[in-house]
N, C-alpha and C positions, 0 to 999 in steps of 0.2 A: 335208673328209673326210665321206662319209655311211658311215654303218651300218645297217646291220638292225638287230634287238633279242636279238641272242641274249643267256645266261645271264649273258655275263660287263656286259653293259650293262644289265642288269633296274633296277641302282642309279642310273644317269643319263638322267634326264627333261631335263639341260641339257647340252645339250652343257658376293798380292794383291796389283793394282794398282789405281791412278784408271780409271775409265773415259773412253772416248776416242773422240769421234766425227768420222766422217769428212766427214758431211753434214748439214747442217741440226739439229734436237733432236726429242729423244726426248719428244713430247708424247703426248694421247691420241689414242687412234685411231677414235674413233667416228665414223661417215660424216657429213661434213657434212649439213644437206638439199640443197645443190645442191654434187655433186661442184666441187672445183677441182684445174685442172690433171689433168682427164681426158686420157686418148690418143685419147679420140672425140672428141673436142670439134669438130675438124675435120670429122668427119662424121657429118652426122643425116638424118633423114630428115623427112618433113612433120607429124610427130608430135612432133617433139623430141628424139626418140629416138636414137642410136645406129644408123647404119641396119646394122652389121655386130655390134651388143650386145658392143663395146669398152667399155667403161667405165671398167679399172684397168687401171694399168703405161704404159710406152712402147707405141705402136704398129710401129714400125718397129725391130729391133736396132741399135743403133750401127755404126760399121767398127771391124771389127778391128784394133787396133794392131801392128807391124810385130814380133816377139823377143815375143811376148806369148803368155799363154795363156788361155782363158777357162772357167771354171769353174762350173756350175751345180746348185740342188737345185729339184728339180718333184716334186710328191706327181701322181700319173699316176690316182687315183683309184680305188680299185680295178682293178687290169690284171688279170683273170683271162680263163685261158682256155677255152674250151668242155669241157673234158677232166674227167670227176667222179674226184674227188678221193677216194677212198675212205675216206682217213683222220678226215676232217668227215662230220657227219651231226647230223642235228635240227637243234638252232637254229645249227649251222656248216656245215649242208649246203652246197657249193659248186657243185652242181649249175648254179645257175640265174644265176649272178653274173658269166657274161663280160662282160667288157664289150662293147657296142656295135658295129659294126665302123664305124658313123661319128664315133664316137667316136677308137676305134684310128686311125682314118685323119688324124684334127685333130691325135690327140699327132702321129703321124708329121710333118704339117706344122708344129704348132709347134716341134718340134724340131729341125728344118732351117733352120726363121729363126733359132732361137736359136743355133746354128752355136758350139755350145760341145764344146773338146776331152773336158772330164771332165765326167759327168753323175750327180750325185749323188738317186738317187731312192728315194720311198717308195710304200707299198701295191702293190707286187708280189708273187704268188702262187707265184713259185715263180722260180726260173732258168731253166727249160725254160719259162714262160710269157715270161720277157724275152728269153728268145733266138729266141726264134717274132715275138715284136712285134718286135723287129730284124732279123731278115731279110724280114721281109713291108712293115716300115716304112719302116726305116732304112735300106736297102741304098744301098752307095757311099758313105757319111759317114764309113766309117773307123771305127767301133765294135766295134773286133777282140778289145777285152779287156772283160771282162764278167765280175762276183762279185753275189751274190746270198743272202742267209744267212737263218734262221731265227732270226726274233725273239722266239721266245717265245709270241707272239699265240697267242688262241685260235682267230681266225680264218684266223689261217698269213699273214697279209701280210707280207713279209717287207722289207728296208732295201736298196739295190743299188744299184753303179755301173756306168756305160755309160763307155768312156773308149778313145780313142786313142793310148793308152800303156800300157806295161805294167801291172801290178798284181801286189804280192805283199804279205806280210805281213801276212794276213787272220786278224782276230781280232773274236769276237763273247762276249756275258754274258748270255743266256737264261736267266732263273732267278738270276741274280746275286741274295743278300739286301742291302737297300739300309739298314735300320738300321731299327727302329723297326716297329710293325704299324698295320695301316689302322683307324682312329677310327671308331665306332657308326655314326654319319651320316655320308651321302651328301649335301649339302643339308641338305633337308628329309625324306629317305627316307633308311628304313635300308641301311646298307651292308653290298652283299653280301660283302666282303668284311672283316668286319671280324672284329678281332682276329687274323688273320694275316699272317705278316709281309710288309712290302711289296718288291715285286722290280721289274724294268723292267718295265716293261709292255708296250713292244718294246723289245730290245735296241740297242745304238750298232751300226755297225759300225765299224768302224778298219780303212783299207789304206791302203797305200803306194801311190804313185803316181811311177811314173822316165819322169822326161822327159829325153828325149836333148836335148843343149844345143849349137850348132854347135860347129865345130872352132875351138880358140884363136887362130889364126892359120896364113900361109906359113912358117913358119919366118922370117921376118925380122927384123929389131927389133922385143921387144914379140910374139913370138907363139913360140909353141912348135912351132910345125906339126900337134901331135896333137889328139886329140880332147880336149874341156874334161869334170870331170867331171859327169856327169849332174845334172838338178835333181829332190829329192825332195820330193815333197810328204804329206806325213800326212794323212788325211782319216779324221771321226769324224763320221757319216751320225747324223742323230738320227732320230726321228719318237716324238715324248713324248706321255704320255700325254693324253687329247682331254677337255673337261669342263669346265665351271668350278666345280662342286665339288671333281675333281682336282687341285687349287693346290697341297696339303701334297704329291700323288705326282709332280705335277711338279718340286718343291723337293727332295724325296729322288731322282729321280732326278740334277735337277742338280746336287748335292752329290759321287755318285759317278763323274758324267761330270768332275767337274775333279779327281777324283781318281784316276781314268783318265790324264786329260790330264798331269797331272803326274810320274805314270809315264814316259809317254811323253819329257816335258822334262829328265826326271833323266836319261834315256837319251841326251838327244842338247839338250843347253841349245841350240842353235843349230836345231833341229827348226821347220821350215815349218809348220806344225798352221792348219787351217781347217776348222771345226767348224760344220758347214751343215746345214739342214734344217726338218724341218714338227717347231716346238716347242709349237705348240699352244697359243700363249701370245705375247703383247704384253708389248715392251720396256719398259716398266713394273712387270710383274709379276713377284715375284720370284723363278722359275724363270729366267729371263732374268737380271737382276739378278744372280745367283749366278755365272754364267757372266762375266758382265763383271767382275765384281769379284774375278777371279782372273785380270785381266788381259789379258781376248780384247776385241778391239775390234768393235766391231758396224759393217757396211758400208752404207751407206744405209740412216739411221734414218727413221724418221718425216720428213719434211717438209711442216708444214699450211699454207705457201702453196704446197704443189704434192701435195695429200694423195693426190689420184688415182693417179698415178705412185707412192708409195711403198704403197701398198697390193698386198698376198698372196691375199686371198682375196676370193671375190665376196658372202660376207658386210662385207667393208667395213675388213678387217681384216689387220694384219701380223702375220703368226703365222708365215711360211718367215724362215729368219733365213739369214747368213751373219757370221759370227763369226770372227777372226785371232787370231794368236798375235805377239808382238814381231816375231821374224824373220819372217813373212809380213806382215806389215805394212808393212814395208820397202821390198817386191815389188811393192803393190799398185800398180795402173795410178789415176795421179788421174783422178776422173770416169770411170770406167769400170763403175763399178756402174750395176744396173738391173734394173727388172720388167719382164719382155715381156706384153704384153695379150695377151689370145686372148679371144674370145668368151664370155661367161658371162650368167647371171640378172642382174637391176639387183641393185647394194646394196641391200640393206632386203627383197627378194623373200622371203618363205617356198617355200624349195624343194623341201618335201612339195606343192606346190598350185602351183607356179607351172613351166611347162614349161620344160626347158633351149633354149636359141637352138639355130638353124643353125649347124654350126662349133663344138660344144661339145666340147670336151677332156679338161676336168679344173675344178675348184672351186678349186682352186688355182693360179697362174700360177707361172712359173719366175723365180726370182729368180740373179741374173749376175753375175762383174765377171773383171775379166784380173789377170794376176799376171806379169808380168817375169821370162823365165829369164835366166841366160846373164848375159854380162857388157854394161850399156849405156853 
């Protein structure tokens, strides 16, 4: 995630059940000095380097499995588009913020390798800025249904999905009061927000997602002949708030998101719920922690004999999460989770002074896995 400096960042100079893991353990995530288990590793150049500035995640996506579907959250990095926004102005001026168009052009490709049905994203500016990057991007991939909401932000980024199935059931908490008000310090600086009470800082989103499921059979033994019913899936898009003085706003946020969640579970104990996104935080910390200990299963954790691969951001770091619910769990495809690499700055680079690569996308890569409809 990068920002500018406007009003609401003047205070950051820094950026129940057991839990249940599906890969490897929840260590620390600080970058080794010599990545292991990079997706470049195969390819360098006479420098040592990276000759395509791969560094994290898989290089190639996996093959899709057969009755499968696969699911993804990518933070797309600020996606604005050229259009001034009248509503922003001073330090949220949006004037000057579109992204790139060789930027635009990388998410378009990595989003085509990543060849995911639902596409859970954040820092979008608007609806009309993701429906403009998908017909200029995406065209043909089948991204017919598309939701896009207002998080609150002061900057207007807003939380969206891209998905080849329908969507309904759209619900957002802008302004939600999350309990308690924001403490003196920041850090080491005062907070500008203090002593008011603390709310999201961008909102969840929450949709449905109805996937059509083949038909149950010929009418023969064992098949009904009609259509089986649909498979739903819950989805609850985060993008928490960014900071590591932030630690108590991200712990009040994830207190209300399982409080959310469990709305949702009282409505339907059998509810698919997968709870994915940029939390802004390592599963360690316990903003994260809050959410596993209410039972959501975290999908490829940390792995530090293979730490390149499970890393999210090109600071060095897992901060895009994908998290389950009991019955989604059930679903999940083994071994089918995964980080797709795209191009980015080396871990350790300061990216105020260090230029983005050739191929540069996003600061964050897309984190993936399939989920099983239907009967197998």
């Amino acid at each position: 995630m990068r920002l500018r400096t406007p009003r609401s960042l003047v205070l950051a100079a820094t950026l129940a059940l057991p839990l249940t893991l599906v890969l490897g353990s929840c260590g620390p995530s600080t970058a080794p000095a010599t990545p292991r288990g990079s997706a470049a590793n195969n390819t360098t150049s006479g420098t040592g380097a990276p000759a395509d500035s791969i560094y994290l995640g898989t290089r190639v996506a996996p093959p899709r499995h057969d009755g499968a579907i696969r699911i993804a959250t990518y933070n797309l990095l600020n996606l604005f588009d050229d259009i001034d926004d009248p509503a922003y102005s001073g330090n949220e001026e949006d004037i000057d913020d579109a992204k790139p168009q060789s930027e635009r052009t990388a998410l378009g490709d990595a989003i085509a390798r990543l060849d995911a049905d639902v596409l859970a994203l954040q820092e979008i500016e608007s609806e009309s800025a993701l429906a403009e990057f998908r017909d200029q991007h995406l065209a043909g991939l089948g991204y017919d249904y598309l939701v896009s909401i207002d998080t609150g932000d002061p900057r207007g980024i807003e939380c969206a999905v891209l998905s080849r199935f329908p969507l309904s059931n759209v619900q957002h908490w802008a302004g939600l009061a999350l309990g308690g008000v924001h403490p003196d310090q920041w850090g080491n600086s005062e907070n500008f927000y203090a002593g008011e009470p603390i709310t999201f800082k961008r909102s969840p989103l929450r949709v449905d997602v109805t996937v059509p499921t083949p038909t149950s059979g010929g009418g023969g033994e064992g098949g009904s002949g009609g259509a089986a019913e649909p498979y739903i899936l819950t989805l609850f898009v985060l993008h928490n708030k960014s900071g590591g003085p932030g630690g108590y706003w991200r712990e009040a946020e994830s207190r209300k998101i399982v409080e959310l969640i469990a709305e949702a579970r009282d409505a339907n104990p059998e509810a698919n719920i997968v709870v994915l996104g940029d939390l802004n935080a390592t599963s360690d910390e316990q903003s994260v922690q809050t959410l596993l200990d209410a039972g959501l299963t975290e999908l490829l954790p940390v792995d530090q004999d293979h730490w390149a691969a499970t890393m999210s951001h090109e600071s060095g770091r897992r901060i895009d999460h994908i998290l389950v619910s009991g019955p989604a769990m059930a679903e999940v495809v083994p071994g089918s989770a995964f980080i797709l690499g795209t191009p980015t700055r080396a871990p350790g680079s300061n990216w105020r002074t260090t230029p983005a690569p050739a191929g540069f996308a996003s600061d964050h890569l897309p984190v993936a896995v399939e989920l099983w409809i239907g009967d197998r």
